[in-house]
N, C-alpha and C positions, 0 to 999 in steps of 0.2 A: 649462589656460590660466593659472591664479594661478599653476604654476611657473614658468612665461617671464614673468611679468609680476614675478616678486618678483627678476631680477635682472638689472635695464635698464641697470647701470653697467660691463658686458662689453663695450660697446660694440657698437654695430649689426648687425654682420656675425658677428659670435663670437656675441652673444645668437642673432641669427635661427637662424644654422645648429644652436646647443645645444637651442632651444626645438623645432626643426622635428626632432631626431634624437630628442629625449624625448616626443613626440607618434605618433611612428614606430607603426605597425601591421605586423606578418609577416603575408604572406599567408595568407588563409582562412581569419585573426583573426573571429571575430564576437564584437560588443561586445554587452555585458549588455544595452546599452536598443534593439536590435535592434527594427524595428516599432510603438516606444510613442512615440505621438508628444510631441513637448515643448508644457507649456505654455504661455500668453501669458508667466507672468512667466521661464520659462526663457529665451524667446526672447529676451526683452530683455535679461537677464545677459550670454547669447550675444553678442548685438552692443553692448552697453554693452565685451566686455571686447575685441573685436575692435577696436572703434573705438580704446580705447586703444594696444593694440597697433601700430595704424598710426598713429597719432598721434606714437610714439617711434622711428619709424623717418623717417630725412632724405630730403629732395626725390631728393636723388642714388640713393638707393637704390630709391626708390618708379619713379625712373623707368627703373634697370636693370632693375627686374623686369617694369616694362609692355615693354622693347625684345624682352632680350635672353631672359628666363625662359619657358620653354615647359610647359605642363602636360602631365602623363602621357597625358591624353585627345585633346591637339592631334592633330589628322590623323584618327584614329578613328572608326571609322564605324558606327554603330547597327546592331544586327540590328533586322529589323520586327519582333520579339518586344518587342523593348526601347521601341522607339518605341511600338508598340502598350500598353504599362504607362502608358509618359509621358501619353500620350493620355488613359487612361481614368483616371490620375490628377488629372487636372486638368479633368478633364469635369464641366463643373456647376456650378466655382467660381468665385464672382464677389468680387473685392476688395471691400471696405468702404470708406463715403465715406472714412472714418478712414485705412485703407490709402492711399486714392487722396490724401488731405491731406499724408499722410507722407512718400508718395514723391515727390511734387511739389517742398516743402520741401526735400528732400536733393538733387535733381537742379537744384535753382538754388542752393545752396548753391558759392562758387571753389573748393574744394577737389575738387568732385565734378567737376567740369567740364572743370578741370586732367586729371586722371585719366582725364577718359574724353578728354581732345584729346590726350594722351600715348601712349593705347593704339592710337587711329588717324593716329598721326604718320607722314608718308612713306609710308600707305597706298594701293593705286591699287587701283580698279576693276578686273575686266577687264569684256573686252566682253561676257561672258556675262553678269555679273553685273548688268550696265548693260540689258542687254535686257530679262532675266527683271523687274526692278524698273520699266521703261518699262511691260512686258506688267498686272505687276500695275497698275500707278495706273491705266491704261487700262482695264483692267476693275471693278475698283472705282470710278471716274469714270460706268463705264456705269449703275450701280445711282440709279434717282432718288430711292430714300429719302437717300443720302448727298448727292447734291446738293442737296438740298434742306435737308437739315440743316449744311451748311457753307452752304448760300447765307443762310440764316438767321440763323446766327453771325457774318454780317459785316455783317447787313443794317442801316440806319438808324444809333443811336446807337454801334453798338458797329462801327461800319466808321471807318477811320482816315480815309476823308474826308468824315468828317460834318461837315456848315458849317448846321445849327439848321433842316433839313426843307426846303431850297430850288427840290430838283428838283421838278419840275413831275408830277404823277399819268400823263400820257400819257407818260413820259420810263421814268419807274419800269418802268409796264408793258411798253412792248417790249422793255425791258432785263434782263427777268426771266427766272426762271426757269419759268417757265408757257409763255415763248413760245418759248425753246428746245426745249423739249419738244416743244411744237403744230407748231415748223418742222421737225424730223425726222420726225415720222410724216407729214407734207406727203413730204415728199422721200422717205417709205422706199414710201410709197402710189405715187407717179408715178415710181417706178424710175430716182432723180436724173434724169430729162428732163427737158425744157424742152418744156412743152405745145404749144408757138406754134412751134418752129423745130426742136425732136424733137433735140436737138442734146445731146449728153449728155461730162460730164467739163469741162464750162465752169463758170462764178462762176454757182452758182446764185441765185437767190432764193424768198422762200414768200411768195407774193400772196393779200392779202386780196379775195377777189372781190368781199363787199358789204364797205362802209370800215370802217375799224377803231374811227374815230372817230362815225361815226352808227348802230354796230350791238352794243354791248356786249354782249349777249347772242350774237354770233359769232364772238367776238373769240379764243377756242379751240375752234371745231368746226371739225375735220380737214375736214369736207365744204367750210366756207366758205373752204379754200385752195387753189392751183394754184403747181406748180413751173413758174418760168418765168428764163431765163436774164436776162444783166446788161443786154443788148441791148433782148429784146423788155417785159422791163418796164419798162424807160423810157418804150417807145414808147406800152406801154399807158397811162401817167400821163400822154403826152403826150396823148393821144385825149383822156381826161377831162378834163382843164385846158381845153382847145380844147371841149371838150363843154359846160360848164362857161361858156367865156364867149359861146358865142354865144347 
């Protein structure tokens, strides 16, 4: 690397191509540090001298190689041998807060941003791709520990419409996450019907049998709900209202 870097005044395209033929390896080359892994302070030489390197090359260049530059491995497709290595290479490891500060810092850094909106420039989806990524959030959506940990991360001060605690504690609650839970297993127990009209594929809802508000203690037992369509639970809030005033 100090030999492409000691002569940056070839200009751009004559340096890259000198630097990348004197780097050059002939096949089933194995290099002396074969297996040994680099230290921390290696690492950081490593990318201290990379970072320069891209540093002395122009916009215009940086951005032919994100278009037009293909890697020997584009297309290429793993043996399960191979993937299987990757696998158990990285089975176990967990970044450092250090790590996790570091890489945060560079990926909000314009430069890094630039680079990666360059590489997915004029990029499309297809529709497989679009499915297979619907399939996953929909799966991953299903897991409650992860709902519950994003519903936490936005909950109270750290939600963008926080206005200083004004929602109302009955408001909080049916708007949580506790009661979406408590309404699916209502609906997956009564096999989406509607108890009252057996009417099934309509706007359902999950009715609290004793009230929501005089019974805190039933206010998530699956027992104290009933799936009942948009119809007949109105009608039943009308009985009570009518119950109610006479």
């Amino acid at each position: 690397m100090d030999r492409i870097l000691s002569n940056p005044e070839r200009g751009d395209k004559e340096w890259l191509k000198t630097g990348i033929n004197q780097m050059a390896f002939k096949p089933g080359h194995i290099t002396w540090n074969k297996g040994i892994p680099c230290s921390r302070e290696t690492r950081v030489k490593i990318s201290e001298s990379v970072k320069k390197a891209m540093a002395m090359l122009t916009a215009e260049c940086l951005a032919n190689i994100a278009k037009g530059n293909k890697g020997k491995n584009k297309g290429r497709i793993h043996t399960e041998e191979t993937k299987r290595k990757f696998r158990e290479s990285h089975l176990g490891k967990k970044l450092t807060e250090e790590h996790k500060g570091a890489i945060k810092l560079r990926m909000n850094e314009p430069d890094m941003k630039v680079k990666i909106s360059m590489v997915h420039l004029g990029r499309r989806h297809s529709p497989e791709e679009i499915a297979n990524r619907s399939a996953g959030i929909k799966k991953a959506y299903e897991s409650i520990g992860l709902r519950r940990k994003l519903s936490d991360m936005r909950r109270g001060e750290k939600s963008c419409k926080w206005k200083g605690g004004i929602t109302s504690q009955n408001k909080l609650l049916r708007g949580g996450l506790e009661i979406d839970i408590w309404r699916k297993k209502v609906f997956e127990r009564d096999g989406y019907v509607c108890q009252q009209c057996f009417t099934k594929g309509n706007r359902l809802h999950a009715h609290h049998i004793q009230r929501f508000s005089e019974h805190p203690d039933l206010r998530f037992d699956v027992s104290n709900g009933i799936t009942l369509c948009e119809k007949c639970h109105k009608e039943i809030h009308k009985k009570i209202v009518f119950k109610e005033a006479a």
